[in-house]
C-alpha positions in Angstrom: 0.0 0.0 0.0 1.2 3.6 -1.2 -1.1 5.2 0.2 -4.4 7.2 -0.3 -6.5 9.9 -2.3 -9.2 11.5 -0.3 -11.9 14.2 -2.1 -11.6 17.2 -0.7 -14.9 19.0 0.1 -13.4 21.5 -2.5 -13.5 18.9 -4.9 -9.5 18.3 -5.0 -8.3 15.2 -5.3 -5.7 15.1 -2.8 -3.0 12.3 -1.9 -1.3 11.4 1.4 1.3 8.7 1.8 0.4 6.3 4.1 2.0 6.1 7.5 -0.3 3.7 10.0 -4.0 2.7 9.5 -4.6 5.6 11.7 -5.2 7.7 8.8 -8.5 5.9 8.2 -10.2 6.7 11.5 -8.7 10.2 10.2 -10.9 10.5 6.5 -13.9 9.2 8.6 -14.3 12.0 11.0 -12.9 14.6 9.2 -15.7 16.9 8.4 -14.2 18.0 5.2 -13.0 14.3 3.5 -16.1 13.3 1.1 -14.5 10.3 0.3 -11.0 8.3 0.3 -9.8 5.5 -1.8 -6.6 3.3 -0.6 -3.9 3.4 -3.6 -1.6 0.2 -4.0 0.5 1.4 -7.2 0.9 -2.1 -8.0 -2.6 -3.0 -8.4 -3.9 -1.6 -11.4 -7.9 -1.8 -9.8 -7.0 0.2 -7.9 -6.0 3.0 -9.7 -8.8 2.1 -12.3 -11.4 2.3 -9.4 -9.8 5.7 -8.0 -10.0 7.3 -11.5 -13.4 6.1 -12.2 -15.3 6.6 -9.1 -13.6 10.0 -8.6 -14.4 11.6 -12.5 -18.3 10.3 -11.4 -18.0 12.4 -8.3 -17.0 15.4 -10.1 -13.4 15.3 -10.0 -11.9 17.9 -12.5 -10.9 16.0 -15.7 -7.7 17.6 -16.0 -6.5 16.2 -12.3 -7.8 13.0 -13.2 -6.0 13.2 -16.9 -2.6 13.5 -15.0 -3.2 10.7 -13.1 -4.3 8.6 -15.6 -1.0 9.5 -17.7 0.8 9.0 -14.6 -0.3 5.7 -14.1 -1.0 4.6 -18.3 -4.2 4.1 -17.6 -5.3 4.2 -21.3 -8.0 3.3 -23.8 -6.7 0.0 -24.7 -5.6 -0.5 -20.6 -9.2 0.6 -20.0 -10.5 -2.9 -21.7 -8.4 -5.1 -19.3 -10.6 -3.4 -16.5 -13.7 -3.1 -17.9 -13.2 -7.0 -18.6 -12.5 -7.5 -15.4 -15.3 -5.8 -13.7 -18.2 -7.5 -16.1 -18.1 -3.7 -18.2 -18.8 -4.2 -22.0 -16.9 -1.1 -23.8 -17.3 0.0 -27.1 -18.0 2.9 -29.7 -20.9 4.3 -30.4 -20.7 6.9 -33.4 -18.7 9.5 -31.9 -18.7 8.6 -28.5 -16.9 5.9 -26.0 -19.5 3.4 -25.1 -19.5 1.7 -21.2 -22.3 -0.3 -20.5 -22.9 -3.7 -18.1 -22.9 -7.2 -19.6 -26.6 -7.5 -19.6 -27.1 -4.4 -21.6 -30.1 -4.6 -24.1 -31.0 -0.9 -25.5 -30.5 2.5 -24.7 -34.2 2.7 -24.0 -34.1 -0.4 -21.2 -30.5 -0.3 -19.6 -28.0 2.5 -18.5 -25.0 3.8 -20.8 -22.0 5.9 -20.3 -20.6 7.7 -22.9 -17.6 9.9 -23.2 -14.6 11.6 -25.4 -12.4 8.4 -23.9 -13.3 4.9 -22.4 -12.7 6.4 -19.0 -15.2 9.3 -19.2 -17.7 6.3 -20.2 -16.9 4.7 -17.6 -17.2 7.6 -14.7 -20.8 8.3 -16.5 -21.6 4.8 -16.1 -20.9 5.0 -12.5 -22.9 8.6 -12.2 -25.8 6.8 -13.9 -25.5 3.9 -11.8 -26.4 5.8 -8.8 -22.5 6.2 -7.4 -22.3 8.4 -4.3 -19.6 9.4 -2.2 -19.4 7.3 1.1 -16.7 7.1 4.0 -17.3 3.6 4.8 -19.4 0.3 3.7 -21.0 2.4 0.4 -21.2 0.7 -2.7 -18.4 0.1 -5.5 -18.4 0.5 -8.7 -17.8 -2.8 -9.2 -20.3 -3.9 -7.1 -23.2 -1.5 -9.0 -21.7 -3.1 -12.3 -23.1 -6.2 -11.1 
């Protein structure tokens, strides 16, 4: 473990290198941490799950962009977790496509779409009914299935 990005009530996403699991009990009563994610560099969910969840929660792109660089998570790395997760992701005339397996039609099941795989993805989540929790909320993994 590396460490962890909180959400600032600002809306920053802001990292802290972690020191003891008394940073948790930290983010939980902190009046101003929305919500935190734990970052293991090696784990590629991780940072896949940080970059979606926080874009849904109105992270600015261009913070999220860097760390997506940062960490290469890219269009073609975006299939590898969207396979992974039970996420179907494709293109849809202009537009990045995410939808869940048991997708039928626009008019019957929830879409994201977006300039890149990872904006689909983050408006999946939004649609999906992601909200920002300190403790025991839901995934989006587990709202995928």
């Amino acid at each position: 473990m590396t460490g962890y990005y909180y959400l600032h009530e600002n809306g920053k996403l802001i990292y802290k290198t972690y020191l003891d699991g008394a940073q948790v009990a930290d983010f939980r009563e902190s009046s101003f941490v929305k919500m935190f994610w734990r970052l293991d560099t090696d784990k590629r969910m991780d940072a896949w799950n940080l970059l979606v969840e926080a874009l849904s929660l109105g992270v600015d792109m261009r913070r999220i962009g860097e760390l997506a660089e940062l960490w290469g998570c890219d269009n073609e790395d975006a299939q590898i977790y969207a396979e992974n997760i039970g996420v179907v992701l494709s293109v849809d005339g202009l537009s990045c496509c995410a939808t869940r397996k048991d997708f039928v039609n626009l008019q019957e099941s929830v879409a994201g779409f977006g300039n890149n795989y990872l904006e689909a993805l983050a408006d999946l989540c939004r649609l999906l009914g992601y909200k920002a929790q300190k403790m025991w909320g839901n995934t989006f993994e587990n709202l995928v299935k």
